[in-house]
C-alpha positions, 0 to 999 in steps of 0.5 A: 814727260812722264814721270812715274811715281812708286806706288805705295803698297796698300795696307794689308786688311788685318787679319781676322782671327781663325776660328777656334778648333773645338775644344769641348767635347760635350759628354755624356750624362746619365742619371742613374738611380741608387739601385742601379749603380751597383750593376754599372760597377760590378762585384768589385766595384771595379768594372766602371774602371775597366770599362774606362780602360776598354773604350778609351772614355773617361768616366766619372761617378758622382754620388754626391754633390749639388746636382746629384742631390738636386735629382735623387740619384748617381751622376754618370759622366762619360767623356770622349769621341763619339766612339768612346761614348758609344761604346761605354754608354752601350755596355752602361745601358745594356746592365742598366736595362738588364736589372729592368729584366732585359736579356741582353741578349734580346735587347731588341724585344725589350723596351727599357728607360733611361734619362740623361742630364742636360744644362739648362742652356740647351733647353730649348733645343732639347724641347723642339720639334726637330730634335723629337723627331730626330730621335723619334726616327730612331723609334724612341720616345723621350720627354723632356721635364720643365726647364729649372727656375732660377735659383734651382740647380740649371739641369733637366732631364730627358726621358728615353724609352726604346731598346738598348740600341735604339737609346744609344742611337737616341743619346747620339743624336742629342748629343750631337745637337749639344756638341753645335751649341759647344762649337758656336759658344752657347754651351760651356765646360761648366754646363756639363760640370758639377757645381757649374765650376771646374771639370776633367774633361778631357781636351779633344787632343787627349780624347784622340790620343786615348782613343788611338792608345785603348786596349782592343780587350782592355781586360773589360767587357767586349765593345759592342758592335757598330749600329747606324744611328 
């Protein structure tokens, strides 16, 4: 005679924790020289404002602190989507070039230079091989400076020079490379704010929300039209 015994039900496995959704979306960062911030704010002093009201990115303007000291210059931060840093930093880049006597209307017949500031955990993907020569297809060049001693401020530059869409492209690019470190944890919030504590970065849910919420005119300036890169 058989007898069937209840067969115990089998311990579930625990369950691994699901990924974190991204939560940093790495900004944009621009060094711009003294004489220059004049031409990003206008007359007025306003039009970074409404540039920020146009494409729905939050930018900050820092004169002042350790890592604006530390490289003789202003401190552009812009955050966002992938969209809202395009469409800000093209207009940014456009009067940038235009005081090193671009038209902005041949920006494809000039050539003009920018830098953008990096954490020092990213160095060694900035400075390869594959990172040069995704931004050299786009036909720009870029230099990347030593990477900071210990003790000294944990930011370098890169160096671009190209025309205006082909340094948006380029920024693009890199920027895209950075947002894979952020994603995979080997680049934080304070890698990208001053003093390396504290930030307004905006959640990726605000950046979505504010993209969806952006004036198509804004009362700034026109968004530039879409350019592959």
């Amino acid at each position: 005679k058989h007898v069937l015994l209840p067969i115990a039900p089998r311990p579930s496995a625990p369950l691994r924790p699901r990924a974190r959704a991204m939560e940093l979306l790495v900004p944009w960062r621009l060094l711009v020289a003294p004489g220059e911030l004049q031409a990003l704010q206008g007359e007025d002093g306003e039009d970074v404002k409404r540039l920020a009201t146009a494409s729905g990115a939050r930018i900050e303007v820092a004169e002042t602190g350790q890592v604006a000291s530390a490289f003789g210059g202003t401190v552009v931060t812009v955050n966002g989507t992938m969209w809202q840093k395009r469409t800000a930093g093209r207009q940014m880049v456009d009067r940038i070039f235009g005081l090193q006597g671009i038209d902005p209307q041949r920006w494809a017949a000039g050539t003009g230079r920018l830098a953008i500031l990096l954490p020092a955990a990213a160095h060694e993907l900035a400075s390869s091989e594959r990172v040069a020569e995704s931004v050299r297809v786009v036909g720009v060049g870029m230099r990347v400076d030593a990477a900071p001693e210990p003790g000294q401020v944990q930011r370098f530059l890169a160096h671009l020079e190209g025309n205006a869409q082909q340094v948006v492209s380029a920024i693009t690019r890199v920027n895209t490379e950075l947002q894979d470190l952020a994603d995979h944890s080997r680049l934080k919030i304070g890698d990208f704010a001053e003093e390396g504590v504290g930030s307004s970065m905006p959640s990726v849910a605000e950046a979505v929300r504010s993209a969806r919420v952006a004036p198509a005119g804004g009362g700034g300036p026109p968004p530039p039209q879409p350019q592959p890169g």
